[in-house]
N, C-alpha and C positions, 0 to 999 in steps of 0.2 A: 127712545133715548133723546134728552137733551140736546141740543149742537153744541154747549157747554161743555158739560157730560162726554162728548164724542169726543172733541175737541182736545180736553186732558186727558183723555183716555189712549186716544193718538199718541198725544206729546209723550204718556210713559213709555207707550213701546216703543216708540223713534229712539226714545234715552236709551233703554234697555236693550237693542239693537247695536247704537253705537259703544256701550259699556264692554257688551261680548264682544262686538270688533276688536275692539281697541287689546281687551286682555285676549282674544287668540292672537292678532298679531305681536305683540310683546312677548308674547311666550319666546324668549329666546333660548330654552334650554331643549324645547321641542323641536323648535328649527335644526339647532345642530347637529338634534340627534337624527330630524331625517337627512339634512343634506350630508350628514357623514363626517364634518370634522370641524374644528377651529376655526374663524376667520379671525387671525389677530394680526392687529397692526401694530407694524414696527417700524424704524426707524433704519433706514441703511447707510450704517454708522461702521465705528471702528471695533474691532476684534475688542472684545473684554463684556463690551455692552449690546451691539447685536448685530453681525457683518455677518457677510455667505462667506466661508472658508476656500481652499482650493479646492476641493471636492464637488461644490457646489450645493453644502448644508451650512442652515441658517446656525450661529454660535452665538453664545452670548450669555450676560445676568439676565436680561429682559427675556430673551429666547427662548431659556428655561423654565422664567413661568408660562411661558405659552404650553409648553412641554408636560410640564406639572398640572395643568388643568385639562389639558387633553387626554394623559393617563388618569387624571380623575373621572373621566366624564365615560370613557371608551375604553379603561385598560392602554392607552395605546397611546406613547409619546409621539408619533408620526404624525399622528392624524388632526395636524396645525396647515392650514392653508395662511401663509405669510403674507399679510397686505404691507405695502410699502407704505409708512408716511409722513410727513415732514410738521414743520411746526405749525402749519396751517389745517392740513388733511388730517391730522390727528382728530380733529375735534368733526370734522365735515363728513367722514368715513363713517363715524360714529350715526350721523343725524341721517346720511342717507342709507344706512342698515347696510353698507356698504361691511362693518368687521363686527365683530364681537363682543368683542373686549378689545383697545390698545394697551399694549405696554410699552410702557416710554417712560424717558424722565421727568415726567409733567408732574410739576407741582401741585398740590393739592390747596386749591384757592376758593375763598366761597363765590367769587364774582364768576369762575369759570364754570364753576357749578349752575349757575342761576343763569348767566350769559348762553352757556352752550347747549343746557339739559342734560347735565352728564352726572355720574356719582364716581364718586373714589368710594370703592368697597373696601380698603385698608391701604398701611405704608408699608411699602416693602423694603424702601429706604431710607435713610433718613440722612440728609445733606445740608449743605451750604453754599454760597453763595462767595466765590474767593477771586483770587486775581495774581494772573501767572506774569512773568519777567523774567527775562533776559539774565542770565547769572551776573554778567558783567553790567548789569543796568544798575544806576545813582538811587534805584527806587528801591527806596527798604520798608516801606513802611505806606498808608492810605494817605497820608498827608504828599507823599513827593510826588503825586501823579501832576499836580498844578504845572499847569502849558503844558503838556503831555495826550498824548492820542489813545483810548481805551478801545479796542476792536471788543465788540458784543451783537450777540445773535438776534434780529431784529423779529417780533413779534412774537417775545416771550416776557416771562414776568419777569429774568433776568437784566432786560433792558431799563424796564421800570425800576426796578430796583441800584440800578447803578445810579440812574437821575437821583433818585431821592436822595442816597448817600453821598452822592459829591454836592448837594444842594443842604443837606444839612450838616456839611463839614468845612461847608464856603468856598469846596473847589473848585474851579475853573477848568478842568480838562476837557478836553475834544472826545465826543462820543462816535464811534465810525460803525454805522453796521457791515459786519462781516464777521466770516467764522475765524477760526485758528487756523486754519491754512496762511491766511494775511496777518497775522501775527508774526508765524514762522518765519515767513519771508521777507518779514523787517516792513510790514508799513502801519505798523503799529507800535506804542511801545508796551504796552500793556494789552493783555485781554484777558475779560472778564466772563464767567460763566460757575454754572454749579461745582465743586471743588473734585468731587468725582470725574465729570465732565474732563477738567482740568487734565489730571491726572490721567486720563486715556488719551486725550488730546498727544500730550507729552510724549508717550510712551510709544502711541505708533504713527506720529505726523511726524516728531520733528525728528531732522538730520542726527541731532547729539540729545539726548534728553537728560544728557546731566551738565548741560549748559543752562537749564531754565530753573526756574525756584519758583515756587507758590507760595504767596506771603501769607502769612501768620493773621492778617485779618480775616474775620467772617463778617461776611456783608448783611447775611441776612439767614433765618432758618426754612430751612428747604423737606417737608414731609412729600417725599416720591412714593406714586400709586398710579397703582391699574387703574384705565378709564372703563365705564362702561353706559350706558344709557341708562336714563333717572325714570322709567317708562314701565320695570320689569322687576322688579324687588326679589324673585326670587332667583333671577339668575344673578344679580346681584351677591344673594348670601352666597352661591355657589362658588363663585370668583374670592368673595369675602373667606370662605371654609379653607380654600385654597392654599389661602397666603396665610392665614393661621397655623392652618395645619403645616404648613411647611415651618413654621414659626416653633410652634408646638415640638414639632420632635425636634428641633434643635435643641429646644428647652430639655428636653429628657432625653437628650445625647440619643434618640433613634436614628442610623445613619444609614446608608444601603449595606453596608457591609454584615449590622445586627439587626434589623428589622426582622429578620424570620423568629432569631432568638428572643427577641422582645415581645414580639407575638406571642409566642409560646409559654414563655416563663415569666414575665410581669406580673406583679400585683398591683402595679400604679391604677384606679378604676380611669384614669384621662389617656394614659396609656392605651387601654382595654378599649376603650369608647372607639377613640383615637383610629386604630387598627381594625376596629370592625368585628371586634371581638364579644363586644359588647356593646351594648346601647340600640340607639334606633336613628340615627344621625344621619345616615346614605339615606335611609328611604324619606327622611323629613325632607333631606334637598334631592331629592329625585335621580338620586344616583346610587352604583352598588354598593353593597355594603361593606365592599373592601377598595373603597376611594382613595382613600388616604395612603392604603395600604399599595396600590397602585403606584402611583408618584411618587411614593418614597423611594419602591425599587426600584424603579426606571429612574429618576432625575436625583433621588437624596435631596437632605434638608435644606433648611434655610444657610446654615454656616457652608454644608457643602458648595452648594452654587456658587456665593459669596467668593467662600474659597478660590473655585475652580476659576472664574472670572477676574474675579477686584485682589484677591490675598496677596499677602509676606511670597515669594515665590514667583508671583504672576511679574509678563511687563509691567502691567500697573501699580502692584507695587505697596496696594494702601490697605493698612491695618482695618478690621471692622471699626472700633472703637463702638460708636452709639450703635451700630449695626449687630448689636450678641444680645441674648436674651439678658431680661431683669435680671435675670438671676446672676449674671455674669457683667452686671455695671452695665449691661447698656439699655438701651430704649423699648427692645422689641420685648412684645408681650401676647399673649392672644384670650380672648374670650376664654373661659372654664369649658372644658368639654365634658359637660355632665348634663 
C-alpha cells in the first residue's frame, strides 16, 4: 500500500471515529434515560413563572414544561433535576452539558443561536417588551421618559432593545442596570422588561401592585422558547413534540380532566395520533407510545398551565391574548400530527 493510500485511508477512519464520538455523545435522550431524569434549567424567580413554593417544590409556567417532558419521556412528572440559572448560566449550563434543556424567558434570537450554539425547538410564548410606572408618575406615554431613569436587566436582549428605542425616538433617558426590586424601592422611575415579566414583577415584589401601571407601549416582539443545544436534532424534536403537543390539545380542548374520554371516543385522526392511539409518533422520537398521553394527565395542556400560572384569577392577572391557539385569535399553532 501506497503512503498516499495509507495516509487517506488513516484520515477516513480518524473522521469516522470522531463522527461516532461526537453523535454517541450528543445522544442526549439516551443520557437521560440512563441517568434517570431531566436536567433543566430554571430560573429562581417569582411564583407564576418558576420559584420553590413553601413546601420546597419547584412551581411555575416554565416548571411545567419541565414537568410535561419529563412525563413524556418517563411517564413520571418528578423525575426533573432543577438547575439553577440566571441570565448568563442559561446559555453556559447548556455548552458545558451541565442541563438539558433550559426553560426560561429567553428570547428566540438568531445571533444567540449562532453566538451560543443552541436551538429554540419551538415558542411556548409569545411576548413583549413594555415598561412599568408608578401609578402616580407624569409618565403616560414612551415619549415622557426624557430626563428620566429606566432600571433594566443587564445582559439580556431587553437592554439592547431599550437603547435602540430611546435612540430612535431621540430620547435622552438614563439607562440603570438592575432588576424590579430597584424600581420598587424608588430608584428608578421607570423599568423596563418583557411585559409578562412585568406583570409578575408587580404582582409579588411590589408592596401595592395597584399603585403601578404598565404602559400601552410594545417596545419590541418577544417569541419565548426552550433552549437546548444545536448538537443533537433528535432530542431537539422531542422538546420540539412537547410543546406542540401541549399546543395541540389545547387546540382540541384535550384537558386532564377529558383526556381518557378523548382517548376513547374521538374520531379526530391528530386526536388518535396525538394520544397514542394511532400512528407511529413515540417510537419516531424514541419515546412510548403513550407520550403525549402521559403529560397531559399529569400536567394538562397548553391553556391549562397558562391558566394555572399567568390567567384572569391568578396574582398575575394577564389574559392569554396571542398565547390560545389559531383557532381562537391567537398565535399558537403546532406542526399536523399525521
Amino acid at each position: 500500500m501506497s503512503f498516499r493510500r495509507y495516509h487517506s485511508l488513516l484520515l477516513a477512519l480518524m473522521s469516522l471515529m470522531l463522527l461516532s464520538g461526537a453523535a454517541a455523545h450528543a445522544d442526549t435522550l439516551d443520557e437521560v434515560k440512563r441517568h434517570g431524569d431531566i436536567r433543566c434549567g430554571v430560573f429562581p424567580d417569582d411564583p407564576g413563572r418558576s420559584a420553590i413554593d413553601q413546601n420546597g417544590n419547584w412551581q411555575g409556567f416554565y416548571v411545567d414544561f419541565c414537568r410535561a417532558t419529563a412525563a413524556a419521556v418517563f411517564g413520571d412528572p418528578d423525575r426533573v433535576q432543577y438547575v439553577e440559572v440566571d441570565a448568563t448560566t442559561r446559555f453556559t449550563t447548556l455548552q458545558q452539558r451541565q442541563t438539558d434543556v433550559v426553560m426560561y424567558s429567553t428570547t428566540w434570537t438568531l445571533e444567540r443561536e449562532n453566538r451560543y450554539q443552541v436551538a429554540f425547538p419551538a415558542i411556548y410564548l409569545f411576548d413583549g417588551q413594555g415598561i412599568m410606572v408608578r401609578g402616580s408618575s407624569d409618565i403616560q406615554q414612551l415619549a415622557d421618559l426624557k430626563g428620566k431613569t429606566v432600571c433594566v436587566t443587564e445582559n439580556t436582549s431587553t437592554h439592547q432593545n431599550l437603547v435602540d428605542v430611546l435612540a430612535r425616538h431621540k430620547i435622552e433617558a438614563r439607562i440603570q442596570f438592575s432588576n424590579g426590586d430597584s424600581f420598587f424601592r424608588g430608584h428608578c422611575d421607570a423599568y423596563s422588561a418583557d411585559r409578562m415579566n412585568l406583570a409578575t414583577n408587580r404582582a409579588n415584589r411590589a408592596d401595592n401592585p395597584d399603585e403601578y401601571r404598565i404602559l400601552p407601549d410594545n417596545l419590541s416582539r418577544e417569541p419565548i422558547g426552550p433552549m437546548v443545544r444545536n448538537d443533537d436534532p433528535r432530542w431537539e424534536r422531542v422538546i420540539r413534540a412537547v410543546v406542540h403537543g401541549l399546543i395541540l390539545a389545547d387546540e382540541k380542548r384535550i384537558t386532564q380532566a377529558n383526556v381518557d374520554s378523548m382517548r376513547e371516543h374521538s374520531k379526530d385522526p391528530e386526536v388518535l395520533n396525538l394520544l397514542g392511539v394511532s400512528g407511529d409518533f413515540g417510537r419516531q422520537l424514541g419515546l412510548s407510545k403513550d407520550w403525549a398521553y402521559q403529560m397531559l394527565t399529569r400536567v394538562g395542556n397548553y391553556a391549562e398551565i397558562y391558566q394555572r400560572h399567568y390567567g384572569p384569577g391568578t396574582p398575575i392577572n394577564v389574559e392569554p391574548g396571542l398565547n390560545q391557539p389559531w383557532s381562537r385569535g391567537g398565535l399558537l399553532f403546532s406542526p399536523l400530527f399525521r
